[in-house]
VOGU-3710 file (C-alpha; in Angstrom, 3 decimals, decimal comma):
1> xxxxxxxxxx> -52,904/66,332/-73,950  -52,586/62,696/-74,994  -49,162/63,858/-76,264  -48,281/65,583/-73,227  -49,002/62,228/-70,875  -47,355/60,261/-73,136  -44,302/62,425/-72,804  -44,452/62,397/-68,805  -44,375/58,376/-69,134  -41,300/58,617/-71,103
11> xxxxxxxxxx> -39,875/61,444/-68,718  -41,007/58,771/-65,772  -39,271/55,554/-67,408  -36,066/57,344/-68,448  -35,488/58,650/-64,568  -36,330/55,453/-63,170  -33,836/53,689/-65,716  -31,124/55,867/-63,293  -32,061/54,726/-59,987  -32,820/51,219/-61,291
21> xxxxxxxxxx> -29,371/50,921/-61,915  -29,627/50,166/-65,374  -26,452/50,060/-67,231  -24,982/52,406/-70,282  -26,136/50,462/-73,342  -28,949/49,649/-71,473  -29,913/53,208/-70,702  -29,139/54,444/-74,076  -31,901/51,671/-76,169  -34,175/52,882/-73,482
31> xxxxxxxxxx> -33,791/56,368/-74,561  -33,864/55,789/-78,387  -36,891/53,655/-78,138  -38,993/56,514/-75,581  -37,946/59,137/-78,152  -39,141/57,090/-81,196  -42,542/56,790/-79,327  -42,887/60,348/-77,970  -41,775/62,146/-81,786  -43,403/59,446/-83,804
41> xxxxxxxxxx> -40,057/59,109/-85,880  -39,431/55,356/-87,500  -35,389/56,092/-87,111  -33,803/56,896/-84,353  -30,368/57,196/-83,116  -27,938/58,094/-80,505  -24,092/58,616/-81,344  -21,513/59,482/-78,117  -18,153/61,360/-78,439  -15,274/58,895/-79,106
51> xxxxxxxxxx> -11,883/59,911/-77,933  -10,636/60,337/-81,160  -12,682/63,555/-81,811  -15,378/61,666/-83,654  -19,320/60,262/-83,080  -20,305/57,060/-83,171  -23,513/55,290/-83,251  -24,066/53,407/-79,893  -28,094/52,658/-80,027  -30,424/52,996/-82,983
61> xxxxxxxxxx> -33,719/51,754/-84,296  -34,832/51,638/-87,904  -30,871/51,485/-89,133  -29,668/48,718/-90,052  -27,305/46,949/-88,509  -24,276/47,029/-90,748  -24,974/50,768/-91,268  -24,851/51,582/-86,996  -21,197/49,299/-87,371  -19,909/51,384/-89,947
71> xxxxxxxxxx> -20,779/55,072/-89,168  -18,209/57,484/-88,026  -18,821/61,230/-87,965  -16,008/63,482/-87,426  -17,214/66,584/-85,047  -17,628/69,471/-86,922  -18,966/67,348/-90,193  -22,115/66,841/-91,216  -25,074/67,606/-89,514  -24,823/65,483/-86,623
81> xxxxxxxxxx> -21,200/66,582/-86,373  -22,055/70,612/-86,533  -24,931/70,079/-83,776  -22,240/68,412/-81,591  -19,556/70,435/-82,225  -21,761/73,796/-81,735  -24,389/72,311/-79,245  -27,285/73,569/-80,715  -30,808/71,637/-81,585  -31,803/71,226/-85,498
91> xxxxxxxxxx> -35,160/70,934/-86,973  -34,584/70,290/-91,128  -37,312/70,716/-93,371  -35,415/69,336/-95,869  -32,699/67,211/-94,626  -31,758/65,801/-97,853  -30,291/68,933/-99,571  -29,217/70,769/-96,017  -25,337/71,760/-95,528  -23,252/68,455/-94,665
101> xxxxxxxxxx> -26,044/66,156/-95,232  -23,896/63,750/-97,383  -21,415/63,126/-94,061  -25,109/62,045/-92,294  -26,742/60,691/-95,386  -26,730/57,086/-93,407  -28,150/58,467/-90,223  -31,193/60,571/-91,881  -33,681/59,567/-93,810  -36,827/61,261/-95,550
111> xxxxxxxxxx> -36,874/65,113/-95,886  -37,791/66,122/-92,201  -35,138/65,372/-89,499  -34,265/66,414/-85,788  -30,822/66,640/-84,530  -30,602/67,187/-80,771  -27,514/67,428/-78,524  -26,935/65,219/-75,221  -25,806/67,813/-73,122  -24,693/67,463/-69,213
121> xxxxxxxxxx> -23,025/70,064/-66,753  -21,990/72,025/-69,570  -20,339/69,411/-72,246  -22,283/67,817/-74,805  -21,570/64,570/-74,806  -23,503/63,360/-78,313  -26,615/63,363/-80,367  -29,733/62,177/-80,685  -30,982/61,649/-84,876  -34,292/61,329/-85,639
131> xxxxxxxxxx> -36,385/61,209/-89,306  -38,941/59,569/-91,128  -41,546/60,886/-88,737  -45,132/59,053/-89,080  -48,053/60,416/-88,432  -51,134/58,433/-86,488  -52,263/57,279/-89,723  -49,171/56,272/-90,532  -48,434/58,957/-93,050  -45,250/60,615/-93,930
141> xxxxxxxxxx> -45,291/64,055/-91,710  -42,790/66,439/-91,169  -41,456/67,559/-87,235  -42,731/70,575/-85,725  -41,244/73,369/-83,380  -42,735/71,015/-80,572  -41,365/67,708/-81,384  -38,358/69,751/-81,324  -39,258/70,770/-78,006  -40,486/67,447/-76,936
151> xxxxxxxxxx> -36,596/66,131/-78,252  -34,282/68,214/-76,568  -36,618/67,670/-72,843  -36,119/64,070/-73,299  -32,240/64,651/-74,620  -31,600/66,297/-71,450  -32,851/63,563/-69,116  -31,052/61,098/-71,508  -28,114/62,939/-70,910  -28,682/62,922/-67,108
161> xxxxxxxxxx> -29,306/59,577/-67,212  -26,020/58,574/-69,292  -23,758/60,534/-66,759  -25,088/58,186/-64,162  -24,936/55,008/-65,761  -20,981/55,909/-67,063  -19,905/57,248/-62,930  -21,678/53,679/-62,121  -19,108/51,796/-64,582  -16,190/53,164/-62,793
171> xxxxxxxxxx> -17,803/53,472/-58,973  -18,161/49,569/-58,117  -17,362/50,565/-54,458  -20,926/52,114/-54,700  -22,567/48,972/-55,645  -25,761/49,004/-57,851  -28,113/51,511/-58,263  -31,559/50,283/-56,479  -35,024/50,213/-57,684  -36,386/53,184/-55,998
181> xxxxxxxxxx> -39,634/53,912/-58,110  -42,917/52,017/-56,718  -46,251/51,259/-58,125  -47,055/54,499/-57,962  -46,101/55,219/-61,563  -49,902/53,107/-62,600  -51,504/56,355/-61,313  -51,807/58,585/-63,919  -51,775/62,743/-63,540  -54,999/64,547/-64,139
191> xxxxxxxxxx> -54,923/66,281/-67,790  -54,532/69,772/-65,882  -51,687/69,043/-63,671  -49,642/67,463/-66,774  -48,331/70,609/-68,309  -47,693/72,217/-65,368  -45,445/69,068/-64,230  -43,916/69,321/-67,776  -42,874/72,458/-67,250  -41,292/72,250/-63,828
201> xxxxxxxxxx> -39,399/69,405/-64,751  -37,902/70,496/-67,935  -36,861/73,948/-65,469  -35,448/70,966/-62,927  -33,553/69,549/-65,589  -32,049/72,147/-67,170  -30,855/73,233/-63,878  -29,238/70,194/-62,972  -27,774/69,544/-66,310  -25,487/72,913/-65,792
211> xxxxxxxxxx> -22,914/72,507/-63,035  -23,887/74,433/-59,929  -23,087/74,335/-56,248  -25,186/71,836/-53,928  -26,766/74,603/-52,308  -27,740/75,855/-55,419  -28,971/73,036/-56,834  -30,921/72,145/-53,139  -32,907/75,002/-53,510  -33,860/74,960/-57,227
221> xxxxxxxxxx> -35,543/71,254/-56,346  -37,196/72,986/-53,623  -38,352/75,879/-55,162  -39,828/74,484/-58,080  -41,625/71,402/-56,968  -43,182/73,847/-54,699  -44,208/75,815/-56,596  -45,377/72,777/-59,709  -47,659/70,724/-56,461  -48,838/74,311/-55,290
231> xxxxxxxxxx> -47,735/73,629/-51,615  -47,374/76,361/-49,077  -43,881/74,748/-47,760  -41,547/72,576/-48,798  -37,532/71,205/-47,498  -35,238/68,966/-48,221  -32,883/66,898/-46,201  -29,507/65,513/-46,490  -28,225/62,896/-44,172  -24,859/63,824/-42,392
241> xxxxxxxxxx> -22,040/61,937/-42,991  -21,074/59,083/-40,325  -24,336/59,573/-38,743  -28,104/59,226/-38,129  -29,162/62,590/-38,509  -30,732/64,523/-41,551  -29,922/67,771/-41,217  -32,395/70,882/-43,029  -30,546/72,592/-46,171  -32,885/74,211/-48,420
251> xxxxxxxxxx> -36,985/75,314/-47,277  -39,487/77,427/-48,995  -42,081/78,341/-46,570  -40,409/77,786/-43,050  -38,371/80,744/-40,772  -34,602/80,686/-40,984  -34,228/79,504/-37,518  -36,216/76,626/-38,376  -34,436/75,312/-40,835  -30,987/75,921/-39,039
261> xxxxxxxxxx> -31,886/74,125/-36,177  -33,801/70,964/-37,151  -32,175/68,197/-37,428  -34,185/64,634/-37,493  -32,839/61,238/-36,436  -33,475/58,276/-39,652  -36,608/56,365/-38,309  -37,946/59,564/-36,275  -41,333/61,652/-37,861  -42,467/60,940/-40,938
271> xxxxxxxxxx> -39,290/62,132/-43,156  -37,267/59,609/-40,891  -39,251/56,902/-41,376  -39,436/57,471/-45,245  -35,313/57,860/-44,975  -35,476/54,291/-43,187  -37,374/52,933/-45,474  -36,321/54,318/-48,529  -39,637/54,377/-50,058  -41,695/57,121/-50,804
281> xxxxxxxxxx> -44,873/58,442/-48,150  -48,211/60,195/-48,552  -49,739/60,902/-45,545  -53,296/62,859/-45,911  -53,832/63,150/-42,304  -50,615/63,456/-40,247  -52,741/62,506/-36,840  -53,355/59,185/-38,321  -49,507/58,359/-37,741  -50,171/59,343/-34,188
291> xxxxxxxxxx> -48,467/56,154/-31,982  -47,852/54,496/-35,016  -44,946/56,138/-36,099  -42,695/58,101/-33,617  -42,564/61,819/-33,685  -45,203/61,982/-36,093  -47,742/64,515/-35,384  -45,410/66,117/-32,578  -45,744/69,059/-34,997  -49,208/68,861/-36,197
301> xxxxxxxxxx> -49,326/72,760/-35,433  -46,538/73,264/-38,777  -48,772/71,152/-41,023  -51,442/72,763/-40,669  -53,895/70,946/-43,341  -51,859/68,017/-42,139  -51,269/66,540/-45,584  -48,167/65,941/-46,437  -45,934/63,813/-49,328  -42,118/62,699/-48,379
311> xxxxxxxxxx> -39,885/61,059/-51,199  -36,522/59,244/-50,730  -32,932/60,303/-52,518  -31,901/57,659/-53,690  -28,982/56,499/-55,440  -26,483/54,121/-55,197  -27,898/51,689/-53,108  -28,315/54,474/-50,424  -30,752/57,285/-49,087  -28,990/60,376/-49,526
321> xxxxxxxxxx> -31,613/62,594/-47,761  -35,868/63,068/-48,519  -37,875/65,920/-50,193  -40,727/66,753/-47,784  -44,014/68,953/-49,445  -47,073/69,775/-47,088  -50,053/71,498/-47,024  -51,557/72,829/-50,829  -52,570/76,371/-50,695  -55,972/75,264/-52,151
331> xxxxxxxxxx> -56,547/73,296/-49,608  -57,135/70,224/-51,169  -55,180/66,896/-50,055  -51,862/66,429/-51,688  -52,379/63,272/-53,570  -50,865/60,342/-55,646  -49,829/62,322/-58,689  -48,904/64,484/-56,620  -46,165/62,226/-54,976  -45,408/60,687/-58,585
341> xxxxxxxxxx> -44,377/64,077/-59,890  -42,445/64,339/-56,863  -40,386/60,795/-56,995  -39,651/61,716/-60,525  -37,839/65,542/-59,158  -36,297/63,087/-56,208  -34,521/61,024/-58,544  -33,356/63,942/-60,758  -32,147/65,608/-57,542  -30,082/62,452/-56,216
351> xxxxxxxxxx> -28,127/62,590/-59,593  -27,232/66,055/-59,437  -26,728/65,883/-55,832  -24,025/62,970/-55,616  -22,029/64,861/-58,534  -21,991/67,883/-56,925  -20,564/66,092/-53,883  -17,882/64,244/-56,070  -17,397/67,541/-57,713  -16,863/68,894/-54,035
361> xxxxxxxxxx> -14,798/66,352/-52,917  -12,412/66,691/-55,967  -12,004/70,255/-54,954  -11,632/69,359/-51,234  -8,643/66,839/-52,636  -7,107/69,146/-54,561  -6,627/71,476/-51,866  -5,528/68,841/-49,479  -2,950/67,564/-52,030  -1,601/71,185/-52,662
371> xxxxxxxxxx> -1,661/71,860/-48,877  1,148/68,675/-48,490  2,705/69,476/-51,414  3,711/72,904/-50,171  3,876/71,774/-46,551  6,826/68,825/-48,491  8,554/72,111/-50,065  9,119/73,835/-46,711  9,735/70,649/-44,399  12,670/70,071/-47,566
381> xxxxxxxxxx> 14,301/73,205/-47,472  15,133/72,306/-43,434  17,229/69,388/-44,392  20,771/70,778/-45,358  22,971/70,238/-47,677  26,043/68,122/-47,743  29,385/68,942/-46,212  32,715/68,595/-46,192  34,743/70,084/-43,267  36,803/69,512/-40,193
391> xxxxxxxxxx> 37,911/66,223/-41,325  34,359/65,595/-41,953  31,921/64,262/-44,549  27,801/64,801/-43,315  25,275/64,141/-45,732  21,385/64,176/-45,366  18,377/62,827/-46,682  15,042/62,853/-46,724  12,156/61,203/-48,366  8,369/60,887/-46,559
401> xxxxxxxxxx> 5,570/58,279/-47,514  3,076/60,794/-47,719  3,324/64,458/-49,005  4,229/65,403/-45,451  5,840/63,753/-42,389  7,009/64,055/-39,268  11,048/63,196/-40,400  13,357/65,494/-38,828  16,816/65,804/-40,210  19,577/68,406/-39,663
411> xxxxxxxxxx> 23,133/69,397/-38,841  25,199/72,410/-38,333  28,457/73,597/-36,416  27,988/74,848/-33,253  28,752/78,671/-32,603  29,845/80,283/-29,062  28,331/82,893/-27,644  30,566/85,718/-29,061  30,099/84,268/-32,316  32,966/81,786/-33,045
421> xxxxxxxxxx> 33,084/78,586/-33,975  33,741/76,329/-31,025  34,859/73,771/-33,409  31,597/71,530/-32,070  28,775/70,282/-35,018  25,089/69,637/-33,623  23,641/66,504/-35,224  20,297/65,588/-34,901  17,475/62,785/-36,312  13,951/63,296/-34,965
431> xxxxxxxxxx> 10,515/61,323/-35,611  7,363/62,691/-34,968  4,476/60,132/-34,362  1,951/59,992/-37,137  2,094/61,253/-40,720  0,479/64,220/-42,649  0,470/68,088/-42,084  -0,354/67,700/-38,077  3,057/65,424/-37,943  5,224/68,399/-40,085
441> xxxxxxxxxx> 3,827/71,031/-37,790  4,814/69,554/-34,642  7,682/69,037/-36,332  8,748/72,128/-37,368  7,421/73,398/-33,907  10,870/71,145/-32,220  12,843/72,389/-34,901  12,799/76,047/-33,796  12,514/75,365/-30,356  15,515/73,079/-30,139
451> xxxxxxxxxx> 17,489/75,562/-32,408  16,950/78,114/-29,828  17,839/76,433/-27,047  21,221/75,316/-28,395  22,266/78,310/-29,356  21,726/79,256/-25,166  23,532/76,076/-23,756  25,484/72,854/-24,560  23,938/70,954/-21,606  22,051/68,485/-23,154
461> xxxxxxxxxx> 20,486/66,936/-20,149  19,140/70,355/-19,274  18,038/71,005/-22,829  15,983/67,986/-23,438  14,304/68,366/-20,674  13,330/71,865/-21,174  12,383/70,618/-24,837  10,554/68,017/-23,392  8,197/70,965/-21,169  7,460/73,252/-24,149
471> xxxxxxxxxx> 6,295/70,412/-26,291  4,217/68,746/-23,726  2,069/72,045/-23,262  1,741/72,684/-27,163  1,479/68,893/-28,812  -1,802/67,386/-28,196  -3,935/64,720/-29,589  -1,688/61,646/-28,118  1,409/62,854/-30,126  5,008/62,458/-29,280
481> xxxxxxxxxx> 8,303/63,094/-30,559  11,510/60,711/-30,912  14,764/62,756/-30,984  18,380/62,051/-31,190  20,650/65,353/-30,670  24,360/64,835/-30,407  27,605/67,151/-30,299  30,405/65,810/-32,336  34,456/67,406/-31,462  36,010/66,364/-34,341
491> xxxxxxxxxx> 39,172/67,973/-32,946  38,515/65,648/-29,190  37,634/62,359/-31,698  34,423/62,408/-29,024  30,337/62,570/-29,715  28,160/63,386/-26,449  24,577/62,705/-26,658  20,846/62,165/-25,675  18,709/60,556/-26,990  14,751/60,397/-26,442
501> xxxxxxxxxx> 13,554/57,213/-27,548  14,591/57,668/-30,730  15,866/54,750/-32,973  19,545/53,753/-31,901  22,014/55,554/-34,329  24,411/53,065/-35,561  28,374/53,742/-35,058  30,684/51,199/-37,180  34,408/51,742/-36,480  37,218/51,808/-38,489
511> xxxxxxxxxx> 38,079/48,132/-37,948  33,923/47,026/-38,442  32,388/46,748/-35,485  29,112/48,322/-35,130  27,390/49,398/-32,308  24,214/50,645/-31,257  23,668/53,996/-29,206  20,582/53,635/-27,167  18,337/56,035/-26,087  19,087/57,833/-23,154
521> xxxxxxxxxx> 15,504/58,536/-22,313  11,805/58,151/-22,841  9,750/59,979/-26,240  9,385/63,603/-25,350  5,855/65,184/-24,617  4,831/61,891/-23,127  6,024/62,404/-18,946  6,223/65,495/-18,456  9,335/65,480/-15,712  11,254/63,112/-17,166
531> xxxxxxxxxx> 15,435/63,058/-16,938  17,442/62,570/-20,417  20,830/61,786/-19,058  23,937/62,307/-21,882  25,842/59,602/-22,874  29,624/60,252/-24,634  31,528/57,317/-27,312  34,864/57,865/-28,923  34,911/58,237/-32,505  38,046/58,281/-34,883
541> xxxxxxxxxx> 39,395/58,827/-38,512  37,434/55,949/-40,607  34,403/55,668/-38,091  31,185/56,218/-39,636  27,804/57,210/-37,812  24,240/56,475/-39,059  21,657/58,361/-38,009  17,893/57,177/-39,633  14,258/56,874/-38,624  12,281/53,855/-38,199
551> xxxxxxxxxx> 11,238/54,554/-41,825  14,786/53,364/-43,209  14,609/49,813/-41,980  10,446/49,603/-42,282  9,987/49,934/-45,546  8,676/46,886/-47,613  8,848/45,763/-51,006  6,395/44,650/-53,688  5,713/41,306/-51,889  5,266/42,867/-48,547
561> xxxxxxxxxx> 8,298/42,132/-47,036  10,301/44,440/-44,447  13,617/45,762/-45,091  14,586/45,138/-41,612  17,112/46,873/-39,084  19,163/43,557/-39,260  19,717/44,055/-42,954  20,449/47,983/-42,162  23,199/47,071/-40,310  24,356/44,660/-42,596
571> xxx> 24,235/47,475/-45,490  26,544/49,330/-42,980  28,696/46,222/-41,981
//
């Protein structure tokens, strides 16, 4: 039993090293010197994955120092290397003369060794080494099945605790991990509750060291702290994003409806107040809060013993929800080991939690990313290719600042209603407000409808306007759309046109000058009856006519400074 509480300590300081923010070489001393203590080995060491395919020593104890400096294992080499390479835990009776011992004969010592690997959502990230184990005398001894046992529990909160303190490293918009474990930890579990609470966390652990879903992983923490404190309900509580609401996602003990439905404010009851604190709560009689704490005892009925524990998850600087237990089944008064046991599940949880969000997140990008990638693919196959006709040379780009835009391009000649050319090409440069998917779709949405309408009629006033009515009843969200559409005769040497607040197209004539067309009318979905008059220039062999966005002339370089429509129309010039 002595064994077992000492094992609990070291559980208890390795899981507070990850909320205490304590950093990777940090961390990993920590770990060597808990597992020296809890195996009674006089070496131990701990050697991490390099990128080029080999372990290295990063914290030891009994080495010396030249030999930590030195030591390179290739994976698959040695002992150390096989354990990494295969994942699997090693107890040696005779380490001396086993298979690859010469590629490890710096890291072992003695004839009795351990070889454990660090292993996290499925990868193994290292090893742990251990020999020369001592008894309590101080005599040579060999390692058992259970310090074997006792190695790999404490490997896998290592491991847990590594992953946290390497996502810290490259997270600094997280800030430091805080402090979250109290002085709780001097109260020390009864003999008969310590391999129970052994148990249930190495189950936790394991479970959060393979990659799961955060549902999954919710009700794991639930289920088995339950079931380790012997309470007759337990939940746990995430706080919504952008708000001050904890919102019910995993419950043992409580009806469905219950836990879809509640939904407590930070500072309200007792699992807001321990969210607004951030520190943990044990409450033996929940009518003692009465007045003192608000919402507290509101629900006396669902306590029912009315003891009750609530624990903070914490990481990061930040509550990410609380762990609420209440009322034993034995009907005794949850107590301080209780809530100990409990803080040390929390802070496991908080890990596993915030990956699996970052892990969801990821997955939420990637599907964003593909969504504008495709959404880029169509909106590019609507821009057409060049042209050379009529006496005419068109060409058309079109690059957006995002995946996605709003841009709209496009020309084609203009066909009569039985079908022939009237000798007439359509041009038109459209701007959508706003960037993204939503600014492609409305997009897209003028496109078709201003196709269709030109192939009805040529009378642009009477076609923008009737533009202008379909997208005011289908674009929403404060949306609007610039668009220039004009009908070049080659044949006449004329363009009429409308435009609807869109950027003036630039015309430069043969001879140099350059002129802007201004818009004939207002953006459209904006007022719904407003009037796009047509305006008509002459155009002539040598003329050219630009047609661009406000993108063309916006755009700014690596010092910040704007491209500018003056310098546009000096480009032209």
């Amino acid at each position: 039993m002595a064994g077992d509480q000492r094992l609990v300590q070291e559980l208890s300081r390795i899981s507070g090293g990850i909320v205490a923010g304590a950093d990777l070489q940090a961390t990993l001393s920590g770990v060597v010197e808990g597992m020296r203590d809890a195996t009674g080995a006089e070496r131990c060491s701990i050697m991490l994955r390099t990128g080029g395919g080999s372990l290295r020593i990063r914290a030891a104890c009994g080495l010396p120092e030249a030999v930590v400096e030195r030591t390179r294992v290739p994976l698959g080499q040695g002992i150390a290397g096989a354990v990494a390479e295969s994942g699997a835990a090693r107890l040696l009776r005779d380490a001396a003369s086993s298979p690859g011992a010469s590629a490890s004969s710096t890291v072992y010592a003695g004839a009795s060794a351990l070889c454990v690997p660090l292993r996290a959502q499925g990868e193994v990230l290292g090893v742990v080494n251990l020999s020369n184990k001592r008894s309590a005398a101080g005599e040579p001894a060999e390692f058992s099945e259970a310090d074997l046992d006792t190695a790999v529990l404490l490997a896998n909160q290592a491991a847990l605790a590594i992953v946290a303190a390497e996502a810290e490293a490259t997270r600094d918009e997280h800030g430091r991990l805080q402090a979250a474990l109290s002085s709780l930890q001097e109260q020390v579990l009864s003999l008969e509750s310590q391999a129970g609470a052994l148990a249930v966390i190495q189950q936790v652990t394991d479970s959060l060291t393979a990659a799961g879903t955060l549902e999954e992983i919710l009700e794991g923490v639930v289920q088995h702290t339950t079931r380790l404190l012997g309470a007759r309900r337990g939940s746990l509580l995430l706080r919504e994003p952008d708000s001050r609401l904890m919102r019910m996602h995993a419950a043992v003990g409580l009806p469905e409806k219950v836990v879809a439905k509640t939904r407590i404010e930070i500072g309200e009851g007792v699992a807001g107040r321990c969210a607004a604190l951030g520190q943990p709560l044990l409450v033996r009689d929940i009518d003692d809060l009465r007045g003192q704490v608000p919402g507290a005892g509101e629900r006396g009925a669902e306590y029912r013993n009315k003891s009750a524990l609530c624990v903070p998850l914490t990481l990061h600087g930040e509550v990410l929800g609380v762990l609420n237990l209440n009322d034993r089944a034995d009907g005794k008064e949850l107590g301080p080991e209780d809530l100990f046991v409990a803080q040390i599940v929390a802070n496991q949880a908080a890990v596993a939690i915030w990956n699996a969000q970052l892990r969801a997140q990821a997955v939420a990008a990637a599907e964003a990313h593909k969504a504008l990638a495709v959404a880029r693919e169509i909106q590019q196959s609507f821009v057409p290719r060049d042209v050379a006709a009529d006496g005419l040379e068109i060409a058309a780009r079109s690059v957006a600042c995002a995946g996605a835009g709003g841009d709209y391009v496009d020309f084609w000649p203009r066909f009569g209603p039985d079908g022939e050319a009237t000798g007439e090409w359509v041009l038109v440069m459209g701007d959508v407000s706003g960037h993204g998917v939503g600014a492609a779709l409305v997009m897209a949405t003028a496109r078709a409808f201003l196709r269709g309408l030109l192939a009805q009629s040529r009378d642009l006033p009477a076609l923008m306007a009737r533009l202008n009515e379909l997208l005011a009843l289908d674009v929403r969200g404060g949306r609007f759309v610039t668009l220039f559409v004009g009908l070049l005769s080659p044949a006449e040497g004329r363009l009429r046109y409308a435009s609807a607040g869109h950027d003036p197209p630039l015309h430069r004539r043969a001879d140099g000058l350059v002129t802007e067309l201004e818009a004939t009318g207002p953006p459209l979905a904006v007022v719904s009856d407003a009037a796009f008059p047509s305006a008509e220039i002459r155009v002539g062999e040598g003329d050219w006519l630009v047609l661009t966005t406000d993108g063309a002339w916006e755009l700014r370089d690596a010092t910040g400074a704007c491209f500018g429509r003056e310098r546009l129309i000096r480009a032209i010039d």
